[in-house]
Biopython code that builds the backbone (N, CA, C, O; Angstrom):
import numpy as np
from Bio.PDB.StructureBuilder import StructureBuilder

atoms = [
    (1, "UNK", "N", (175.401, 151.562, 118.409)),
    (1, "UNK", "CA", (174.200, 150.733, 118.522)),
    (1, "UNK", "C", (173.116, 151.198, 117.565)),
    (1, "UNK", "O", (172.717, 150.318, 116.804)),
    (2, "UNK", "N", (172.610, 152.278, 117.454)),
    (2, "UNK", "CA", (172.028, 153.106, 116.589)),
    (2, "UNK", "C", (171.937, 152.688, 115.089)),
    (2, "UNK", "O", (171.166, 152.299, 114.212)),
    (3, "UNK", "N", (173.135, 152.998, 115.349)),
    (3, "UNK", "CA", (173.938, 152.530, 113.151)),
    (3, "UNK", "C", (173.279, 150.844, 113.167)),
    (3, "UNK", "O", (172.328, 150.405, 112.520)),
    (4, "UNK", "N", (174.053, 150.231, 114.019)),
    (4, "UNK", "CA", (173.327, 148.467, 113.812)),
    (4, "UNK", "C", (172.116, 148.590, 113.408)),
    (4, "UNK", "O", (171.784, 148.098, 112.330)),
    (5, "UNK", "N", (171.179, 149.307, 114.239)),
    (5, "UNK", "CA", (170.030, 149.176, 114.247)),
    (5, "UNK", "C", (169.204, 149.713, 112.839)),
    (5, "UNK", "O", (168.176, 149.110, 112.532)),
    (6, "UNK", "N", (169.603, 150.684, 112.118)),
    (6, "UNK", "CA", (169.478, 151.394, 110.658)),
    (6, "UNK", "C", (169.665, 150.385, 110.346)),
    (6, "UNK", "O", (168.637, 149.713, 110.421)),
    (7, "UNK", "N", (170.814, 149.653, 109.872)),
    (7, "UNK", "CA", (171.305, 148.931, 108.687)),
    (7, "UNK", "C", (170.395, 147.738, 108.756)),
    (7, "UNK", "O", (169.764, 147.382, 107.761)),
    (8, "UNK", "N", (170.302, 147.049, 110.021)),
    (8, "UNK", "CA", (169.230, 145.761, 109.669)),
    (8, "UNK", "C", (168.130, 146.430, 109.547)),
    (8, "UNK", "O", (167.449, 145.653, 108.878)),
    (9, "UNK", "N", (167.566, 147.242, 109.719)),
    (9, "UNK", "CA", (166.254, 148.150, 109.624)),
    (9, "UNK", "C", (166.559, 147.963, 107.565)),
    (9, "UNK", "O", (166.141, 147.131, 106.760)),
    (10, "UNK", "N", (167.125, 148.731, 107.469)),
    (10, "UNK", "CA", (167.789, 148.977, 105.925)),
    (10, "UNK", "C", (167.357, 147.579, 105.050)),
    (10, "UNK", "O", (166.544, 147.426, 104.138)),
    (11, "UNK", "N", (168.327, 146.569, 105.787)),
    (11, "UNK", "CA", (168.397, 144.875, 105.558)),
    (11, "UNK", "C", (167.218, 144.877, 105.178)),
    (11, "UNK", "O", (166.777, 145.017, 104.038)),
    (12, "UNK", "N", (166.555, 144.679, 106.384)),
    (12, "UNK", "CA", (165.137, 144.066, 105.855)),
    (12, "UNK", "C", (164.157, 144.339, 105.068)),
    (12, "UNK", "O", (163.545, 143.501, 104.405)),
    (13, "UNK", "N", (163.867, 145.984, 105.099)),
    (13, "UNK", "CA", (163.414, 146.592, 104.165)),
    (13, "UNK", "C", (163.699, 146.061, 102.641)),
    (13, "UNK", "O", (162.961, 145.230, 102.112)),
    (14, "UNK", "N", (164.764, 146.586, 102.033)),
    (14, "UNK", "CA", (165.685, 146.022, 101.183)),
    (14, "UNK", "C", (164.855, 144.045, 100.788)),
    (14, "UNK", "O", (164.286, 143.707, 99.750)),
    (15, "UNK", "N", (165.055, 143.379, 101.749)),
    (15, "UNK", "CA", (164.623, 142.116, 101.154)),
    (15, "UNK", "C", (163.255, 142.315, 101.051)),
    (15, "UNK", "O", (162.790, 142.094, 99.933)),
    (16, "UNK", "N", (162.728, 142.559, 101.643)),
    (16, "UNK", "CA", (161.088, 142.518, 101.644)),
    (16, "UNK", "C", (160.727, 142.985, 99.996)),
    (16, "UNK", "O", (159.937, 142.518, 99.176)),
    (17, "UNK", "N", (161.645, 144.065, 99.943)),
    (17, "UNK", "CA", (161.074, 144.871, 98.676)),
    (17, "UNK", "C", (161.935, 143.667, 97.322)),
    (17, "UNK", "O", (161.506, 143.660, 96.168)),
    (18, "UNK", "N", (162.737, 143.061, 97.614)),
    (18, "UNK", "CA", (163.424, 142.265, 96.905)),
    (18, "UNK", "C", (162.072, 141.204, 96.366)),
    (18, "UNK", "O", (161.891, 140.705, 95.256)),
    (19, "UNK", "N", (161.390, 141.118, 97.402)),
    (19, "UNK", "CA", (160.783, 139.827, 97.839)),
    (19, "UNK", "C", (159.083, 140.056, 96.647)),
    (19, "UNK", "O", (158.327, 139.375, 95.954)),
    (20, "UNK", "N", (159.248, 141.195, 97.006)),
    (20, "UNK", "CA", (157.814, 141.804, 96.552)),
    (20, "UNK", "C", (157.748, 141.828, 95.248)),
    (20, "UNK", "O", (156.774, 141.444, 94.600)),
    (21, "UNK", "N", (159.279, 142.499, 94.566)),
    (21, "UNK", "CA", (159.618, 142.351, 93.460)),
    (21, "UNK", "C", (159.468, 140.849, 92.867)),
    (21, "UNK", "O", (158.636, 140.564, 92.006)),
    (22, "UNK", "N", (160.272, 140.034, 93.368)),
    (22, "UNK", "CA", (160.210, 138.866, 92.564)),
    (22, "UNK", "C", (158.645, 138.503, 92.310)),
    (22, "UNK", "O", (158.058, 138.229, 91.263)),
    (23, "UNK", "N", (158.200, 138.597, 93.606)),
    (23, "UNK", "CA", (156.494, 137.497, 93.545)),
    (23, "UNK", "C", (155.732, 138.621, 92.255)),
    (23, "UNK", "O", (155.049, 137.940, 91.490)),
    (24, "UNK", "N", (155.723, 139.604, 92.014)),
    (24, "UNK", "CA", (155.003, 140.616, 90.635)),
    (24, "UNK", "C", (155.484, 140.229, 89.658)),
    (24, "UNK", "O", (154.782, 140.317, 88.651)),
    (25, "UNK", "N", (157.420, 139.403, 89.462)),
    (25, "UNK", "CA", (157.720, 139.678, 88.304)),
    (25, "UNK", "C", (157.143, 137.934, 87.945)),
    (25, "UNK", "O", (156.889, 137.644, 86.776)),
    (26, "UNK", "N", (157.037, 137.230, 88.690)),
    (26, "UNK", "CA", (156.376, 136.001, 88.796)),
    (26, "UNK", "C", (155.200, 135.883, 88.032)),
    (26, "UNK", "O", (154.868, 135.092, 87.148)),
    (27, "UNK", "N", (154.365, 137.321, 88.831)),
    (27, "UNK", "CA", (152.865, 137.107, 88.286)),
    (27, "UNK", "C", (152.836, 137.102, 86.981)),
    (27, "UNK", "O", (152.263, 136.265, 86.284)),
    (28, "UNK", "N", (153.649, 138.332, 86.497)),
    (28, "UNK", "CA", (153.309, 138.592, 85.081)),
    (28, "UNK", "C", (154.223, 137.671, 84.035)),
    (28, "UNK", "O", (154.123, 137.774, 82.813)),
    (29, "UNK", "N", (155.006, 136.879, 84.620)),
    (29, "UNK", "CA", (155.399, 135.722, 83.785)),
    (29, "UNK", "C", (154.950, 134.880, 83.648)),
    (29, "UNK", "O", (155.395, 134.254, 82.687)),
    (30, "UNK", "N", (153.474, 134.022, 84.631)),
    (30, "UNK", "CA", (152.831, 132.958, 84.690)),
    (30, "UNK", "C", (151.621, 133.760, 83.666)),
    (30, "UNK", "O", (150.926, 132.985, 83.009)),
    (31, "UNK", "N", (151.381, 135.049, 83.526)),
    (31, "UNK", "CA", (150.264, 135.676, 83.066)),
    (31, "UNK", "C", (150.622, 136.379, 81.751)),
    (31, "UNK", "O", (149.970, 137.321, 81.299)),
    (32, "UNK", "N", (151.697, 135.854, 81.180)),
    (32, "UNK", "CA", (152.266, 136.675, 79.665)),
    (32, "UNK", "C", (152.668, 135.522, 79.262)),
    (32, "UNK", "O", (152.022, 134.976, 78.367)),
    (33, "UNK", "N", (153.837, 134.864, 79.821)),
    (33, "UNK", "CA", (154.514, 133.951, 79.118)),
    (33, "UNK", "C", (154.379, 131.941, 80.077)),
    (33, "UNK", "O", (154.966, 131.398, 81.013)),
    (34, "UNK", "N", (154.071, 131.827, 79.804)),
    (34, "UNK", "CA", (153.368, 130.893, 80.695)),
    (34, "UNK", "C", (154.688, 129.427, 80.191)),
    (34, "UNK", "O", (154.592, 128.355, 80.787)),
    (35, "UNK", "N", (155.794, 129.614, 79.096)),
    (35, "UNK", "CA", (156.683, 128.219, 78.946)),
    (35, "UNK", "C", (157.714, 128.812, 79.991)),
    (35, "UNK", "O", (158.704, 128.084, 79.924)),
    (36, "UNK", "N", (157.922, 129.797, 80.913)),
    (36, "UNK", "CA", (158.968, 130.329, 81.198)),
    (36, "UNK", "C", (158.378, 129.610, 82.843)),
    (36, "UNK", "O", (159.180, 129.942, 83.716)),
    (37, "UNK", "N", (157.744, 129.140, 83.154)),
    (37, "UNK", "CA", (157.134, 128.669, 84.322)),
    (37, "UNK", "C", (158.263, 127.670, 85.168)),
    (37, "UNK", "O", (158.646, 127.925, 86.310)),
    (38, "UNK", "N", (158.707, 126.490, 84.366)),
    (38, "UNK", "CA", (159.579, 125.694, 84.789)),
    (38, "UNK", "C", (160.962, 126.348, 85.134)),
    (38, "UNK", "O", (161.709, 125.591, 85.755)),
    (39, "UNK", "N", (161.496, 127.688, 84.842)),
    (39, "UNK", "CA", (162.371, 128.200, 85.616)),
    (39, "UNK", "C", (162.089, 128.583, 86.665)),
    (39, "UNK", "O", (162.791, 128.122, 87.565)),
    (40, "UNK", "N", (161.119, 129.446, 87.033)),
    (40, "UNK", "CA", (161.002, 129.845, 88.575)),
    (40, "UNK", "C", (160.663, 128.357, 89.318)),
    (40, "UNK", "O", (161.000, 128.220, 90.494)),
    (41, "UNK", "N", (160.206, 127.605, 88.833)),
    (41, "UNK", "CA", (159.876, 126.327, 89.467)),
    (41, "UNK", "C", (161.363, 126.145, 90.262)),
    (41, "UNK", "O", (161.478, 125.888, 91.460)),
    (42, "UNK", "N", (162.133, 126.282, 89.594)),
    (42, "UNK", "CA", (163.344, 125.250, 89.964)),
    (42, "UNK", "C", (163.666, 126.401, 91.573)),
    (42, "UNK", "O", (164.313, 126.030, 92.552)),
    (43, "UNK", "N", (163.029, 127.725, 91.417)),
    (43, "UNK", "CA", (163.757, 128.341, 92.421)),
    (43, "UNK", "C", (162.925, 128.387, 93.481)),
    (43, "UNK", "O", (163.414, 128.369, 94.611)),
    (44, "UNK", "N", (161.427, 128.460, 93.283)),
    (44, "UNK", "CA", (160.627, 129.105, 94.405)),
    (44, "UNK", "C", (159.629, 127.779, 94.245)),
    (44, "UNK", "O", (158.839, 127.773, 93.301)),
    (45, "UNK", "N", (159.660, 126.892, 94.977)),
    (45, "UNK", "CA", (158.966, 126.021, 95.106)),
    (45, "UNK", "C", (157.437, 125.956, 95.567)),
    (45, "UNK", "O", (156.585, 125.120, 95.270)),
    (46, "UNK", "N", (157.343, 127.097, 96.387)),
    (46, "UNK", "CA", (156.000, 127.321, 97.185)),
    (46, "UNK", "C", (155.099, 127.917, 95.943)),
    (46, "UNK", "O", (153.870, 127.839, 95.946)),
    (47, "UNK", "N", (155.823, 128.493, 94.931)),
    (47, "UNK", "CA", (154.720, 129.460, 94.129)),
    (47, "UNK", "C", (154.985, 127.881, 93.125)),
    (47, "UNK", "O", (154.340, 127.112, 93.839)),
    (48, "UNK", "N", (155.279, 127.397, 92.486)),
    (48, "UNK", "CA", (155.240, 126.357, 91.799)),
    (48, "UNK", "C", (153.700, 125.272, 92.106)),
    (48, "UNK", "O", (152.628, 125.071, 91.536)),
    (49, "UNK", "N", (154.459, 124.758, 93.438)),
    (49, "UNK", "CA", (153.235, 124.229, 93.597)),
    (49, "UNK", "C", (151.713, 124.785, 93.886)),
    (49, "UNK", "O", (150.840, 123.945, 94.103)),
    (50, "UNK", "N", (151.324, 126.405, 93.893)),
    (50, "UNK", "CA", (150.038, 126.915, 93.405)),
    (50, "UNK", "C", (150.112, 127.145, 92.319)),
    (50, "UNK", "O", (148.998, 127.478, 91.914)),
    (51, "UNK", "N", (151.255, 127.171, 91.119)),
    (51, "UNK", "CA", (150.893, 127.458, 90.342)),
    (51, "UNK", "C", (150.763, 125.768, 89.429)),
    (51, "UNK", "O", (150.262, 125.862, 88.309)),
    (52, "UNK", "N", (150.980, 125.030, 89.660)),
    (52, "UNK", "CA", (150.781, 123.783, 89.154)),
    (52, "UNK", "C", (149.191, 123.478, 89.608)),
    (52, "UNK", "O", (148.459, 123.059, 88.711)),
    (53, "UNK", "N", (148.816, 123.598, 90.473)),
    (53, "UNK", "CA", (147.497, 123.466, 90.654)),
    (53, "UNK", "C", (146.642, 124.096, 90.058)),
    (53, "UNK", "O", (145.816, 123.596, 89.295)),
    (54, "UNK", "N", (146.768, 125.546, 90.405)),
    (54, "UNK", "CA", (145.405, 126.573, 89.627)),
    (54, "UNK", "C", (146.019, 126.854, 88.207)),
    (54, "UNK", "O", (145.124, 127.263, 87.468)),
    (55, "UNK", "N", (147.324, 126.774, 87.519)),
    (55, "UNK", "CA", (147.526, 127.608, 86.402)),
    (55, "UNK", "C", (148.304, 126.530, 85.374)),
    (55, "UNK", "O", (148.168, 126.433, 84.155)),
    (56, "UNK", "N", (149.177, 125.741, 86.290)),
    (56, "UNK", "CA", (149.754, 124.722, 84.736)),
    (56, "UNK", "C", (149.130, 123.772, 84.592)),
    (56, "UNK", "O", (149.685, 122.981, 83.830)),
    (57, "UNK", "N", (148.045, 123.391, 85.032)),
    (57, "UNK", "CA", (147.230, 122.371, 84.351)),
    (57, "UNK", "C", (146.525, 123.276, 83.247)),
    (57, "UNK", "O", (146.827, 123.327, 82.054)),
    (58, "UNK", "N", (145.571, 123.945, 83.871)),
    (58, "UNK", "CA", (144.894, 124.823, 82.470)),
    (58, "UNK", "C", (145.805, 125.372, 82.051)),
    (58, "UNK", "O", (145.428, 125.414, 80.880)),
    (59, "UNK", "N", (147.008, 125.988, 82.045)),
    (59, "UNK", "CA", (147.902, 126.942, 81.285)),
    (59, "UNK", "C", (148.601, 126.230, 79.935)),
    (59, "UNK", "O", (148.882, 126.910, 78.949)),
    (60, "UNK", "N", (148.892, 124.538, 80.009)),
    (60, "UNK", "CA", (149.959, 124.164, 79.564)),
    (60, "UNK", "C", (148.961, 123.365, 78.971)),
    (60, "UNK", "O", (149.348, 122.823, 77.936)),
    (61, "UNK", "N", (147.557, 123.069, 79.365)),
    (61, "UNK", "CA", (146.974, 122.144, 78.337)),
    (61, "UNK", "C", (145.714, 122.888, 77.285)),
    (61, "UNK", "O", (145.306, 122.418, 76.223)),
    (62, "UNK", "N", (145.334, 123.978, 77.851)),
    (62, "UNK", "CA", (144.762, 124.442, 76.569)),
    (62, "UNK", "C", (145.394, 125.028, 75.703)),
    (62, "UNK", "O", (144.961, 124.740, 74.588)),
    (63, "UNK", "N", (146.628, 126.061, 75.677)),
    (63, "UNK", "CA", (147.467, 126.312, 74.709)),
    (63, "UNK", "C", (147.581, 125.207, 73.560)),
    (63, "UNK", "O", (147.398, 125.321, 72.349)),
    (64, "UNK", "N", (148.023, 123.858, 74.500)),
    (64, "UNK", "CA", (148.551, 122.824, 73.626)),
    (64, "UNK", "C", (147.157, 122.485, 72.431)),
    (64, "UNK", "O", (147.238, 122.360, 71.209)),
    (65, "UNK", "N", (146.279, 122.428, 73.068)),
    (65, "UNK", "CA", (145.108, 121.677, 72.287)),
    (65, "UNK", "C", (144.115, 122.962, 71.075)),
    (65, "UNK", "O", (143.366, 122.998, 70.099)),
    (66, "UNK", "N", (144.751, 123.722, 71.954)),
    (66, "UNK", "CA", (144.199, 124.814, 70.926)),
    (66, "UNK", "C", (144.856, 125.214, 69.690)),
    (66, "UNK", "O", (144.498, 125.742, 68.637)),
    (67, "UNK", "N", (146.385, 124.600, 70.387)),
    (67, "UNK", "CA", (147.510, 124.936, 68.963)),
    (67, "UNK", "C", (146.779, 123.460, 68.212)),
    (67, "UNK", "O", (145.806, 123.507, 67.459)),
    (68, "UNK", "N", (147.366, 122.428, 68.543)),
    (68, "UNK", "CA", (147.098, 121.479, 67.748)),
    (68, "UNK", "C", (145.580, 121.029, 67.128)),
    (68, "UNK", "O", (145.531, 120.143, 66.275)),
    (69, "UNK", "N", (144.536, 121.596, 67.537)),
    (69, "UNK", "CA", (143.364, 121.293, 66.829)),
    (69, "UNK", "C", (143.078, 121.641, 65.495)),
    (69, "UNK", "O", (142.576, 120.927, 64.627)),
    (70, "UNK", "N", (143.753, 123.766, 65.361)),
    (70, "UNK", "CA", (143.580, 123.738, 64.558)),
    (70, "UNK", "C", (144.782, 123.439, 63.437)),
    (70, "UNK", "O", (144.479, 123.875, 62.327)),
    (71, "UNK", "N", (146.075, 122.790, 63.501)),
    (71, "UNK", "CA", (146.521, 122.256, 62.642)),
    (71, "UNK", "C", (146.219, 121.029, 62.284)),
    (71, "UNK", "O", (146.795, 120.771, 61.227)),
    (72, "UNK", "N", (145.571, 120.129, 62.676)),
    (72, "UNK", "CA", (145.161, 119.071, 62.640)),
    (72, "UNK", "C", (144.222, 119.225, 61.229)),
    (72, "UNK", "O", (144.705, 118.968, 60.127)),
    (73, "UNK", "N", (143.220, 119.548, 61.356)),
    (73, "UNK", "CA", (142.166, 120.110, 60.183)),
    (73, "UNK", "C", (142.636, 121.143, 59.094)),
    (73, "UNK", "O", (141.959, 121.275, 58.074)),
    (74, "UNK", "N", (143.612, 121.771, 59.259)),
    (74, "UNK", "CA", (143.840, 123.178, 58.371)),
    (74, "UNK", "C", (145.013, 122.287, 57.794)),
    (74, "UNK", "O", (145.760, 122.738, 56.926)),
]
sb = StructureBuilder()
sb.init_structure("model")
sb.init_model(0)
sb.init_chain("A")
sb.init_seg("    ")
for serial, (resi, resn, name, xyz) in enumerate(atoms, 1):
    if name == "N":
        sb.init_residue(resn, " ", resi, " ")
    sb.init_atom(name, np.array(xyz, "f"), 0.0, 1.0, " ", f" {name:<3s}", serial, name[0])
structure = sb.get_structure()
């Protein structure tokens, strides 16, 4: 009974830290590389839709306009 009790002890630990991991490696991909966004989309839906709200509207449209303004003129 003991041992059961370690290993899901173990289990959960284990995901949590799985869990913790992903949502950091998240952050710093919405916060470094911001075209890589639509992959985690496809997996984690809950962070998608905050990040479509607070970060890919401004993320995906000032890049764009900032690239293209100044080729436009130059």
């Amino acid at each position: 009974m003991c041992v059961v009790v370690v290993v899901m002890v173990v289990v959960v630990v284990v995901v949590v830290a799985a869990a913790a991991a992903v949502m950091m490696k998240e952050d710093i991909i919405v916060e470094s590389r911001r075209i890589l966004l639509p992959a985690p989309s496809v997996r984690h839906n809950y962070s998608v839709r905050s990040a479509s709200m607070d970060g890919r509207g401004s993320a995906f449209t000032r890049p764009v306009t900032a690239i293209t303004h100044p080729d436009r003129p130059g």
